[in-house]
Phi, psi and omega in degrees: 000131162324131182273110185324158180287127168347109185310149192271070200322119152305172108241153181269120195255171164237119174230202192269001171250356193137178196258152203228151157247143170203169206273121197332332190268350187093354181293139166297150217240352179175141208296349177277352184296131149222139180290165149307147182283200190241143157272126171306142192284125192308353193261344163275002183212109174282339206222155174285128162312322173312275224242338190074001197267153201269157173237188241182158161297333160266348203233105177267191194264146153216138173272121149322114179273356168277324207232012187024038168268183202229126203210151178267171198294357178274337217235001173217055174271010206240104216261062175270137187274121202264109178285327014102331217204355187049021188276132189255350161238175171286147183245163170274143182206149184286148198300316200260011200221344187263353161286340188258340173285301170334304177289334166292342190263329183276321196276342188272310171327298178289278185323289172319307166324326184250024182263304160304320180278333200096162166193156176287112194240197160229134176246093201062042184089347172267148184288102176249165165238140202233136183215189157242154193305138192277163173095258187264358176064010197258015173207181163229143189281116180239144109059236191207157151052059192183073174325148165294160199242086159332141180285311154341312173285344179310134191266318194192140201225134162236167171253146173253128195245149184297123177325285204265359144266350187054043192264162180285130174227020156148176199229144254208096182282142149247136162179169173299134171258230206279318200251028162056044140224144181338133158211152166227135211230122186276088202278113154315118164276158162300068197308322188324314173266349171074024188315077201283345165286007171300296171268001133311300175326302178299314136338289204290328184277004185259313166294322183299335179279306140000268211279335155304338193222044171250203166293132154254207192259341173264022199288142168289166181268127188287120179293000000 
């Protein structure tokens, strides 16, 4: 199997939103990494983005730490550790940002672990084993007889379903390589064997593609 990138060394940083790890050169540590938003300037906002109530010397201002927008304290109370964002306590997030952290935080936790261990396929009739890569997350890994597929390059991902169960029998790459033309590449589960780390696999990689192209902290904010 192609050899994952090295672990990535932390430190514990401090910013103006909370204490954070993060990788010793500053680099993000994994494609899955998200930085801090830019805040909007407290000199720029009179009223919650929320809720409209004017503020005030009793009624202060708060940043969102996903979407760095601006809220009074009811509308941005909701106190989640953002992983994703490398904050090692909870930060304050806005109503509409703490669902989107909560599910980022359920895929690093669940999803990624079974992503980094692997599961077993059959790739053009032979049996490989296919992960992502440790560390930095930034590819999937095979085996044998197979270069790695940055995840990034993936174009479209299907499932190949069974005629006559219409059961998942395996999953379907489409992406770029290196010299920027299309290929695909088809991962079989191994019916034979009845392999359920297969199909989970196959889950956990469809979320992760997701989740590379979902909302970020610099994501606009919806009006």
């Amino acid at each position: 199997m192609a050899s994952s990138s090295e672990q990535v060394r932390r430190n514990v940083s401090q910013s103006k939103s909370g204490t954070k790890m993060v990788a010793a050169d500053g680099s993000p540590s994994s494609v899955f990494d998200l930085g801090e938003p830019p805040w909007i300037a407290d000199a720029e906002v009179t009223r919650c983005e929320a809720c409209s109530c004017q503020f005030s010397f009793f009624n202060r201002k708060h940043h969102c730490r996903f979407c760095g927008h601006i809220f009074c304290g009811k509308c941005c109370d909701h106190s989640v550790t953002s992983t994703r964002q490398g904050f090692v306590d909870p930060v304050r997030l806005c109503a509409e940002c703490r669902p989107i952290v909560k599910k980022d935080n359920e895929f690093m936790a669940q999803k990624l672990p079974v992503l980094t261990d692997g599961a077993s396929f059959l790739l053009e009739g032979s049996a490989v084993t296919c992960k992502v890569s440790e560390w930095t997350h930034t590819s999937l890994e095979f085996s044998e007889s197979h270069e790695p597929i940055t995840l990034s390059s993936i174009t479209k991902v299907e499932d190949i379903r069974n005629d006559a169960s219409s059961s998942v029998a395996g999953l379907s790459l489409k992406y770029k390589g290196k010299d920027g033309v299309s290929s695909e590449v088809q991962l079989m589960v191994d019916e034979s064997i009845k392999n359920k780390s297969s199909l989970i696999f196959i889950g956990a990689l469809k979320k992760a593609l997701l989740t590379l192209h979902g909302p970020t902290p610099s994501s606009p904010r919806k009006k």
